[in-house]
C-alpha positions in Angstrom: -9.2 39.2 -14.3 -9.3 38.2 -10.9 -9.9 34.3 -9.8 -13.6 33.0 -9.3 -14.5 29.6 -8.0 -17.5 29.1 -9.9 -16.2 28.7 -13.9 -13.3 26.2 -14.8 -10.2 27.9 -16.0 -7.9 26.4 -19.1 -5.0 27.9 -19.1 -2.1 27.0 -21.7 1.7 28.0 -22.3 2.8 31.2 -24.5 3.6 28.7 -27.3 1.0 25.9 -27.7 -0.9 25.7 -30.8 -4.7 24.6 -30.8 -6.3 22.9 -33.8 -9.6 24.2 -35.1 -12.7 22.0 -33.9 -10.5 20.8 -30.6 -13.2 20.3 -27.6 -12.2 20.6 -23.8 -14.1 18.9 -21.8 -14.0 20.6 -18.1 -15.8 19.2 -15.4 -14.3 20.9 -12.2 -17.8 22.8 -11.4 -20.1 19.3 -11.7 -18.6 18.1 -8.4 -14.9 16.3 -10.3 -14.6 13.4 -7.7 -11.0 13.3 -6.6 -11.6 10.3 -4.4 -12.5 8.4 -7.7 -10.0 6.3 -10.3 -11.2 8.2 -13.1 -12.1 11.7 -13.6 -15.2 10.6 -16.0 -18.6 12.2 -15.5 -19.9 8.4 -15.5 -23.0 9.2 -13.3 -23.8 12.2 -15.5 -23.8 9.7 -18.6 -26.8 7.5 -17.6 -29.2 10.0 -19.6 -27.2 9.4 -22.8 -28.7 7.8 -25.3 -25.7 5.9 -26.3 -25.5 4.6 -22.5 -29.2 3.2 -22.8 -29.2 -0.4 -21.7 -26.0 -0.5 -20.5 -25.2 -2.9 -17.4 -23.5 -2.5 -13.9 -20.1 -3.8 -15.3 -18.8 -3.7 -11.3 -19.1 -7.1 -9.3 -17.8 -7.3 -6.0 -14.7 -10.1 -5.4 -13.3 -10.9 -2.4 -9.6 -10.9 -4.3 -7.0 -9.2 -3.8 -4.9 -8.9 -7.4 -1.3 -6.9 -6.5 1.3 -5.7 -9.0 5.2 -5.9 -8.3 7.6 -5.0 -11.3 11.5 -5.5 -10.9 14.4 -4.3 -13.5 16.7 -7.0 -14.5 20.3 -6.2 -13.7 21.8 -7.4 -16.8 19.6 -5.7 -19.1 17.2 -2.9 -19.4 14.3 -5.4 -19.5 11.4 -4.7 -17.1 9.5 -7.5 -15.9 5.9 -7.5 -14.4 4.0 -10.1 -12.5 0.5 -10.0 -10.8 
């Protein structure tokens, strides 16, 4: 079957076994954001039901919160601050 752009493909290895009832959920043809953090439909999900009412949980900060993480030489302890 030769490739078409306009239908998602799911494509697994020779040996993986799929349980009965399993859902995929495949958004590559609703415009998947790559520039975004997460992959998550989340403008799509403003018609659910379950997301009536719901509030804008982004506020804007003028912060800057950074993550460094360091091994400890004397053991195989990792250690994160931010």
């Amino acid at each position: 079957m030769p490739d078409r752009a306009d239908v998602d493909w799911l494509m697994n290895g020779s040996f993986c076994s799929i349980g009965s009832g399993a859902s995929f959920i495949m958004a590559g043809n609703k415009g998947h954001r790559h520039d975004w953090v997460s992959a998550f439909p989340f403008l799509d999900m403003a018609e659910e039901a379950a997301f009536t009412g719901a509030s804008n949980g982004f506020q804007q900060a003028d912060d800057l919160v950074g993550l460094a993480a360091g091994r400890h030489s004397d053991c195989d302890a990792i250690t994160l601050l931010w």
